[in-house]
N, C-alpha and C positions, 0 to 999 in steps of 0.2 A: 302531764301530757299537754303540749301545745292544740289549741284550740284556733290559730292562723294556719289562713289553706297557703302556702308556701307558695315558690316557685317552683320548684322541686322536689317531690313529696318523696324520696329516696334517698334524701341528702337532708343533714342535718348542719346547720352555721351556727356558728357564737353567736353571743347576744352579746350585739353591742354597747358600750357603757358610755361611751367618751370621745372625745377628738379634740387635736392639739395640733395644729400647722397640717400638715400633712401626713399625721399620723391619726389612727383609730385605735381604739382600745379597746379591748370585749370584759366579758365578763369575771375571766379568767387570770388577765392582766398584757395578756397577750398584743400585741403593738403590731399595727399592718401598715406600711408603706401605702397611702395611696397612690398607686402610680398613675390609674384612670377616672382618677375623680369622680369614683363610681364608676358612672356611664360620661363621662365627658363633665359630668354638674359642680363639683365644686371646686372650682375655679379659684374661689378664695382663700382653700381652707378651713379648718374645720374651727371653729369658736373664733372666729371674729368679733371683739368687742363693737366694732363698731355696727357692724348688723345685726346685732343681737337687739343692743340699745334701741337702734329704730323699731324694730319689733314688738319690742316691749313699749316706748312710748305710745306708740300707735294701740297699741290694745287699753292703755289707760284712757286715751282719747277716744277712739271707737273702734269695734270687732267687724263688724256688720254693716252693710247698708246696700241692699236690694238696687240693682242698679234699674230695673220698671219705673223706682221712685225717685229712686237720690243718685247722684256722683260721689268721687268724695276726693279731699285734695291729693292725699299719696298717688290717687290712681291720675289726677290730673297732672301734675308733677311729670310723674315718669311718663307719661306719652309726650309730655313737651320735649324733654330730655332726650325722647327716641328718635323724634322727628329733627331736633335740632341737628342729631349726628347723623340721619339716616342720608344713604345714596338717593340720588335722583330727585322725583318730586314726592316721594314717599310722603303723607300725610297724616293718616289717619292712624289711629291705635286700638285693636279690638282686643281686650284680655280676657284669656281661658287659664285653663289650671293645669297645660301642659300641651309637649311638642305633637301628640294627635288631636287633641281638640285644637290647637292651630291649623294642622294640617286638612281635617273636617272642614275649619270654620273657613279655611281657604280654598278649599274643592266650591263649599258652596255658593260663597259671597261669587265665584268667578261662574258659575251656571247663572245667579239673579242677577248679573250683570247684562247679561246677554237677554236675559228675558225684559228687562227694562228696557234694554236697548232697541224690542222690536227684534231681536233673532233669536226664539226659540228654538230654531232646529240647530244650533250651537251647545252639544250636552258632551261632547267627546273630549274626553284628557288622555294628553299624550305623555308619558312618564318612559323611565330607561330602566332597562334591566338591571339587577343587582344595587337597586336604590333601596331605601330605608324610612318611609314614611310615614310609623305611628302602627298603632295595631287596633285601632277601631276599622269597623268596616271598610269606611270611604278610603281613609289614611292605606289599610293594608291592599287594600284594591289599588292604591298607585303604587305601594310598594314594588319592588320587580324581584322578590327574594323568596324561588320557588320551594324551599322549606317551610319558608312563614304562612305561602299561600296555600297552601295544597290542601290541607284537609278544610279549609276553609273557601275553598274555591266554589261550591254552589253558591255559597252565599255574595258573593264580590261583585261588582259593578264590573262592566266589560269598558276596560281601559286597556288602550296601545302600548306597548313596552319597545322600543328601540333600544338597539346596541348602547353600552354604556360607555363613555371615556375614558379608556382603563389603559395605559401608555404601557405599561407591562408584558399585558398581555394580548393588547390588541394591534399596537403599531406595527408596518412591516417591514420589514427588512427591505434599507435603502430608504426609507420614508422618513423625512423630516419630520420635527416635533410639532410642528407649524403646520406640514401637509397633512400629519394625523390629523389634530385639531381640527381643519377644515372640514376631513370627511368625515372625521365623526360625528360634525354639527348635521353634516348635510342631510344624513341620517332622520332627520326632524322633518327637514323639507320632503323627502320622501313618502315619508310615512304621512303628511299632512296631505300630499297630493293621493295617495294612496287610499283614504277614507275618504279626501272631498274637504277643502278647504272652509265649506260651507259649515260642516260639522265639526267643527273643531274649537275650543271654548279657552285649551290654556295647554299650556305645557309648563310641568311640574320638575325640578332636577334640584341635587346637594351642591352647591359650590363645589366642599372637599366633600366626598361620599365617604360616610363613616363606618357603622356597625358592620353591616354588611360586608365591605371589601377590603377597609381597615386603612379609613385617612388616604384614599385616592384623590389627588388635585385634577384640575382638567389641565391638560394638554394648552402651551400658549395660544392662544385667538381663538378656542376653543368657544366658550361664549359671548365672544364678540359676536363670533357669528350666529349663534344661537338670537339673540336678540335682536339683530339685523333679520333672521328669517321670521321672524315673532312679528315681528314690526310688519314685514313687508306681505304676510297673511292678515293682518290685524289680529291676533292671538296674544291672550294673555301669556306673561314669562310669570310663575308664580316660584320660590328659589325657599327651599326648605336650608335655613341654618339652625333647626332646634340644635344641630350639635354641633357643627362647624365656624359658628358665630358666638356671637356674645364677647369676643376676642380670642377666642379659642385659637385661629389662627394667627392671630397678630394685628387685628384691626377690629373695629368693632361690628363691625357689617362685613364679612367673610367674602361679600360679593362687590367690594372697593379694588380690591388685590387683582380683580381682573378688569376691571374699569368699568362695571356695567352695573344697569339699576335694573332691579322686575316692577311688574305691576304692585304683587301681591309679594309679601316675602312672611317667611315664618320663623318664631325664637319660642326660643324656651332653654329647658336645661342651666347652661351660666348665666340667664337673666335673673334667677332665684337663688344661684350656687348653693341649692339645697339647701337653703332657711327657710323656705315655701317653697310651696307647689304653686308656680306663674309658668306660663308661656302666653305668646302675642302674636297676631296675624296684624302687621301694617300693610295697607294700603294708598294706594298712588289718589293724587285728588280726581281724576280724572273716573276713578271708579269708585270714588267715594260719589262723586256729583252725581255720578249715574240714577243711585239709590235714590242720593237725598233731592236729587230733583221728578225724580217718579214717582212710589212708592211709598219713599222715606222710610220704609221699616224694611231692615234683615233680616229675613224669615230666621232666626236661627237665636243659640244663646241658651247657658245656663246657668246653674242657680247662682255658683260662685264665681261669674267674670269681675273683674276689677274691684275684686277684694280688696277691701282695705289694708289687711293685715299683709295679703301678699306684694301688695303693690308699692305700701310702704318699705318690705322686704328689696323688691326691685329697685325702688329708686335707689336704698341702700349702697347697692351691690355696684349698680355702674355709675354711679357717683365716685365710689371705689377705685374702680376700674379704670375711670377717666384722671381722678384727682389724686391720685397717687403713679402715676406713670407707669402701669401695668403693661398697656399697649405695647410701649417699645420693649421692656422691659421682654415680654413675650416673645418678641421678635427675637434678638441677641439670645436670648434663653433655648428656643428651640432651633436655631441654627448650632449653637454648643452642643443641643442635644442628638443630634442630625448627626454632627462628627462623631461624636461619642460613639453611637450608634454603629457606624459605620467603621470607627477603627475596632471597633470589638468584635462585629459582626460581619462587615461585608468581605469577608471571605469564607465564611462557615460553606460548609459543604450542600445547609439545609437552608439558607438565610437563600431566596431569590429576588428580593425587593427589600429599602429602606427609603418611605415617601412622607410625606406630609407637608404639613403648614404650620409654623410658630409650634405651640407643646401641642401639639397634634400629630403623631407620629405612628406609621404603622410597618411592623414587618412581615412580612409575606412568608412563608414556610414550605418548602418544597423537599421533596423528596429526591430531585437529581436537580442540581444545581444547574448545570448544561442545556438540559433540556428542557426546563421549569415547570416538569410534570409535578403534580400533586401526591401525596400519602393516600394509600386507601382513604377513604372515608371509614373504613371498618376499623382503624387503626383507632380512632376520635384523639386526633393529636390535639386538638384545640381545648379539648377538657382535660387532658390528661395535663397541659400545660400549665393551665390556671390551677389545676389542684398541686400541682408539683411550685407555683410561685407562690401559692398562697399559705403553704408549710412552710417555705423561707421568711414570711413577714411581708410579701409583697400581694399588693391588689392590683389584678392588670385587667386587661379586657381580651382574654382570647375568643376567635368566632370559627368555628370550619364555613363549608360553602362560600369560599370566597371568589371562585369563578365563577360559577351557576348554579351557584343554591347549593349544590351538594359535594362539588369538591372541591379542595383548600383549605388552607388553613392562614389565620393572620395572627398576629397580636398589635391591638393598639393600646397604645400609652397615650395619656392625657390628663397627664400631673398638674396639679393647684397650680395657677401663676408663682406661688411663693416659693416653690423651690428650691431650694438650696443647693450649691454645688455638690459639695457632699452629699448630699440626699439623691440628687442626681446620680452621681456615680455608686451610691450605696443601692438606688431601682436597678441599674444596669447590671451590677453582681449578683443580686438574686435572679432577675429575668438569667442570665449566664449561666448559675447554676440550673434554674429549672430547664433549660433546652438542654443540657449536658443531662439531667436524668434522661428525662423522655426521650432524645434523639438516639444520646447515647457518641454523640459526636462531639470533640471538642472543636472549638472555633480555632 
């Protein structure tokens, strides 16, 4: 009898043994397709020599060192590396052990900024419905994903949620993709006027929103305008890419592709492509000076930021990603994967949406194509999905609550960069057989 408290104390998984490019192995011999790199993480692949190596030298050189005391090169290394490629004036590199303690350490650092600054009464985060931001307290208080929050809800901070950018299902009929975009920003300004511009500390959004609604991009000039209204309240843009970055969609910074930089930005997930537990909160110099000319201490921090072991891990990984031509390579990749997608699927009778960025891909699942109503929620087509692809040999990422927490359904895909064409099309034949159980519909 297993003595781990699972995910899911009703369900029982293989035990993993192995992994080979994009394949897993359990214990049984049994071989899974990963189509969603986990949750978006491994980016590389699974046994990479070359990250492995660094891992290992690094632990012959050193495991440990208390960042109160010491620095250590891996972890200085990879902040140079990050600032070198980061948008805008991005500067600064705080490392945690993943995409909620980014998202934590980024709620906070943007409250002490304001308190450095002479504006305590600046404590308010404006965040968008249907977002996805970490499951600690702070992190699931910006979250807008009323499944995740609900029985958790005494405990959360009271944080604004505005309408999310969902071109699907929110653009209207007659409305340009350009007109959405604008009013969906505008949305920000509203709500900022509507609490009092006084109170207002940051606004928190995904480039492409992931788990949640499944690889939704914004809408063109969509965050242009966002950052113009940021700007012109003085409000932090804080821009969570724990899953839409790392190159995930085609760039290394998820928030290039629209042309805009935030104050505060958050990674994780492809930074470690699951050889460690890393994620990172970079900041702008402008709210780095803030502290170090105040205070100079960030209230915040725990035992293991800027791991050795994990940082040398990171540097690893987008060294990787840079020095082997991943980037473009992504791009071309999930544009193939986009048609594939779309000649197999966009005409299914249950298929309503085929969106994403680079291997960032997600399909929408609806119950009348016409009208783009949803399946019961009673039906739980989202689980039945994942259990029906993962009998085929495929790992995918299905979610329900894709419009409002409780109904919808999506699947996203977010295969290794390494991909293979045939592997590609071999994802898409079992994803096809498992909609053809479950729907019961061929395409």
């Amino acid at each position: 009898m297993s003595h781990v408290f699972p995910r899911h104390c009703h369900s029982q998984v293989p035990v993993a043994v192995g992994g080979e490019g994009v394949w897993l192995i359990d214990s049984q011999g049994n071989r899974y397709l990963d189509g969603s790199g986990g949750a978006a993480v491994s980016c590389l692949g699974h046994g990479d020599a070359q990250v492995t190596q660094a891992i290992k030298d690094q632990l012959d050189r050193l495991a440990f060192a208390h960042t109160g005391f010491l620095t250590s090169e891996p972890a200085e290394a990879l902040a140079d590396l990050l600032i070198q490629h980061a948008p805008g004036d991005l500067d600064r590199v705080y490392f945690v052990s993943g995409g909620s303690e980014a998202t934590e350490a980024a709620i906070k650092l943007a409250r002490q900024y304001w308190v450095e600054k002479g504006q305590p009464q600046r404590a308010r985060l404006i965040a968008r419905r249907q977002s996805y931001h970490g499951n600690t307290i702070g992190a699931l208080s910006a979250g807008g994903n009323e499944w995740r929050r609900q029985q958790f809800g005494p405990l959360l901070l009271d944080v604004s949620h505005i309408a999310p950018c969902y071109d699907y299902r929110e653009r209207a009929e007659g409305e340009s993709p350009e007109e959405y975009g604008i009013r969906a920003a505008e949305a920000l300004r509203a709500e900022i006027e509507r609490v009092g511009p006084e109170t207002v500390m940051a606004f928190i959004a995904e480039p492409v929103v992931g788990a949640t609604s499944g690889a939704v991009p914004p809408a063109p000039g969509y965050f242009r305008r966002i950052r113009e209204i940021c700007d012109e309240y003085g409000i932090l843009l804080i821009l969570d890419e724990v899953m839409c970055g790392m190159g995930r969609t085609g760039t290394l910074f998820a928030c290039e592709q629209d042309g805009i930089a935030p104050d505060i930005l958050c990674i994780a997930k492809g930074l470690g492509a699951g050889y460690q537990p890393i994620g990172a909160m970079l900041c702008s110099r402008a709210v780095y000076d803030a502290i170090a000319s105040g205070s100079g201490f960030f209230q915040h921090g725990h035992t293991y930021i800027g791991h050795p072991v994990a940082t040398a891990a990171g540097l690893a990984v987008v060294r990787a990603i840079l020095d082997r031509g991943l980037l473009p390579q992504v791009r071309v990749k999930g544009e193939a994967l986009q048609r594939a997608l779309e000649a197999r699927f966009g005409q299914h009778p249950h298929v309503g949406d085929i969106r994403g960025r680079g291997l960032f891909r997600g399909i929408e699942i609806v119950e009348d194509r016409a009208t783009k109503a949803p399946f019961d929620p009673a039906r739980k087509i989202a689980a039945a999905l994942k259990k029906a692809a993962f009998a085929r040999g495929l790992i995918c990422y299905p979610m329900s609550g894709t419009i409002d927490g409780r109904q919808g359904d999506h699947v996203l895909l977010a295969p290794p960069f390494i991909i293979s064409d045939d592997e590609t099309e071999m994802m898409i034949d079992r994803l096809q057989g498992a909609l053809a159980e479950v729907l019961g519909d061929a395409p």
